[in-house]
C-alpha positions in Angstrom: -18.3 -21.6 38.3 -19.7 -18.6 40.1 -16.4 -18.3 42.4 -14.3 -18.4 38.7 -16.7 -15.8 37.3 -15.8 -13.6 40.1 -12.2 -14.1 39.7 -12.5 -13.5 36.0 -14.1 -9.4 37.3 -11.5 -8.9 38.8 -8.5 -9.9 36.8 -9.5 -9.9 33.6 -7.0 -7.2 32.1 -4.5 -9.3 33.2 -5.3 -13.1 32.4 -7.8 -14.9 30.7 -9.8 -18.0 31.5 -11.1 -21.0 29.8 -13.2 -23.4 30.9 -13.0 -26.9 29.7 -16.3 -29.3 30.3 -15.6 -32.9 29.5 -18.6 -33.7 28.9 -20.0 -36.4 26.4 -23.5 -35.3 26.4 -22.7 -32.1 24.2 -23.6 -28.6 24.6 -27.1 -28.6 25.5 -25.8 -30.5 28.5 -23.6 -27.8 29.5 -25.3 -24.8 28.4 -27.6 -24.9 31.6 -24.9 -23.6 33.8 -22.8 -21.3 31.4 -26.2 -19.5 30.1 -27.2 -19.2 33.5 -24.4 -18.0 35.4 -23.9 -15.6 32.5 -20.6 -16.2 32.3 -18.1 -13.9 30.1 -15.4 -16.0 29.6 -15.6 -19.1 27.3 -16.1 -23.1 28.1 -15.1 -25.2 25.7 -16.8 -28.5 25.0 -14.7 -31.5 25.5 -17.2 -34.8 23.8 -14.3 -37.1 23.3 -11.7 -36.7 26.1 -9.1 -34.7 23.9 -8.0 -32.9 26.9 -7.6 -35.8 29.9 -5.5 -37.8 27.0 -3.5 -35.0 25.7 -2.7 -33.8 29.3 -3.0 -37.1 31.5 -5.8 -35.8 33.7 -8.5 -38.3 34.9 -9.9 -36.1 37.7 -11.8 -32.5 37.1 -11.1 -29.7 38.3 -8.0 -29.0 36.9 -5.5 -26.1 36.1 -3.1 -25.3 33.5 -1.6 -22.0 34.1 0.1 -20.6 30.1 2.1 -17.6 30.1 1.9 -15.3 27.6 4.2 -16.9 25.6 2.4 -20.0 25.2 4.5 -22.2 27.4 2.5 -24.3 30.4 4.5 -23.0 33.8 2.4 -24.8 36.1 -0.6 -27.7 35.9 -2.4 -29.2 39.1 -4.8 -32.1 38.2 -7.4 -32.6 40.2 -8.7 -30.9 43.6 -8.2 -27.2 41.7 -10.1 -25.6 43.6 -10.3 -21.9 43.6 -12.7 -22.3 46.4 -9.6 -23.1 48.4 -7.6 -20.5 50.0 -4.6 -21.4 49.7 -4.7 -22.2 45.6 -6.5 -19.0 45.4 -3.6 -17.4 47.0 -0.8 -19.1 44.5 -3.0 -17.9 41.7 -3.4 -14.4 43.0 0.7 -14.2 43.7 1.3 -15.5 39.7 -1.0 -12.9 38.8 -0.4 -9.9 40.8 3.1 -10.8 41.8 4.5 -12.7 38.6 5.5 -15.2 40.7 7.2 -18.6 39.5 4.8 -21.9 40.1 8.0 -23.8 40.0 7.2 -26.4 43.0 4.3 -24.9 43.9 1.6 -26.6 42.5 1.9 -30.4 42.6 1.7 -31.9 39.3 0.1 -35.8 39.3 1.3 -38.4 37.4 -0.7 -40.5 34.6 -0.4 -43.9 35.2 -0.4 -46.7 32.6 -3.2 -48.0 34.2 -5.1 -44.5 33.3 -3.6 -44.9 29.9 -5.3 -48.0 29.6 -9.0 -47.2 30.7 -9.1 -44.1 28.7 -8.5 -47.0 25.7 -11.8 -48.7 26.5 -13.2 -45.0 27.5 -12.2 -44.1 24.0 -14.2 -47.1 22.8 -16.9 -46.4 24.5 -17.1 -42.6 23.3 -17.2 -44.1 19.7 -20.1 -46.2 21.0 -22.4 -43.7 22.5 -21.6 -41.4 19.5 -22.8 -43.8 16.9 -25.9 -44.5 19.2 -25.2 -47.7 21.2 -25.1 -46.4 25.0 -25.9 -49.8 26.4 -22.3 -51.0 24.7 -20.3 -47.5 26.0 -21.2 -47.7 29.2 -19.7 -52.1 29.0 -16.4 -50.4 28.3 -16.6 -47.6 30.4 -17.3 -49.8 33.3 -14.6 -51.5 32.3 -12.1 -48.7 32.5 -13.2 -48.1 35.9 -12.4 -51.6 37.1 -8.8 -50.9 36.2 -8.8 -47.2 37.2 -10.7 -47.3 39.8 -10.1 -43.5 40.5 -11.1 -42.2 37.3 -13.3 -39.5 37.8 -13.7 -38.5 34.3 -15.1 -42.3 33.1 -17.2 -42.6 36.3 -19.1 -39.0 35.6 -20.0 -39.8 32.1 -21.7 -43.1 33.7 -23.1 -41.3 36.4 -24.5 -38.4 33.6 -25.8 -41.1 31.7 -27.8 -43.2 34.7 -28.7 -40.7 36.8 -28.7 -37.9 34.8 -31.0 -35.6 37.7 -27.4 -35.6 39.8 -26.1 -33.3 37.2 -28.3 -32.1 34.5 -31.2 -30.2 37.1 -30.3 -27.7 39.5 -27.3 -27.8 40.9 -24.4 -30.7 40.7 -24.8 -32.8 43.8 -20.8 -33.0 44.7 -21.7 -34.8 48.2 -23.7 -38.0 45.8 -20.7 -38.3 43.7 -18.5 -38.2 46.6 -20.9 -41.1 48.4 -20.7 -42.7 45.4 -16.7 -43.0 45.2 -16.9 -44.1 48.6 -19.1 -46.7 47.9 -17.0 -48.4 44.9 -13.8 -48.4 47.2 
């Protein structure tokens, strides 16, 4: 967040960012790293996966570049990493340059079998909201034995058993990676 804080100095006047944190545990959860990064530009609180169904995403970060008239010119799920030279670059060129993303950024596709483990993560999200986190986390592990790869299920697991991997000090990125390794 500190890298997308910088980027939001210095091009502010001509685009705006939004974070999005999927993140079932709510905004106390969250608030930890947007209070204390003091971030200026807004994160949205995703509790019920609105945004990996409505745009096919089962892997964080992601981007979603919207013009000014609304319309999405370019999305890249997964691995958006500002971090990253090169999509820095692409996103400096759009901004500075008004350049089209057309082919630039590749777009990933959402599978049925996606579609069907955010089902049972869907089920699972009415579970842990009415209480019953021992029953979410059957269906969740569920969706993850048929999409193996989705990042989005596994973290809310992970958030939930081992909740000192994301919710003290900083997120441990080389655990989560161990831990994908270790599933496969």
């Amino acid at each position: 967040m500190p890298v997308w804080q910088d980027f939001n100095n210095k091009y502010s006047q001509k685009v705006s960012i939004i974070s999005i944190a999927i993140d079932l545990q709510g905004h106390e959860k969250v608030k930890h790293y947007t209070s204390e990064l003091n971030l200026t530009f807004p994160t949205l609180i995703d509790q019920k996966n609105i945004t990996g169904n409505l745009y096919g995403f089962k892997a964080i970060p992601n981007g979603i570049l919207i013009n000014e008239k609304g319309y999405i010119i370019a999305k890249q799920f997964g691995n958006f990493d500002i971090r990253n030279i090169e999509t820095r670059n692409k996103l400096k060129n759009w901004i500075i340059n008004d350049v089209d993303f057309n082919n630039q950024i590749e777009i990933t596709k959402f599978t049925n079998k996606t579609k069907e483990s955010n089902k049972l993560f869907q089920k699972g999200i009415d579970f842990y909201q009415s209480g019953n986190v021992e029953e979410a986390l059957i269906f969740w592990k569920q969706g993850i034995k048929i999409d193996p790869k989705n990042y989005i299920i596994r973290k809310q697991i992970w958030a939930i058993e081992h909740p000192d991997k994301f919710y003290s000090g900083e997120i441990n990125y080389q655990w989560q990676k161990t831990q994908m390794e270790l599933d496969q």
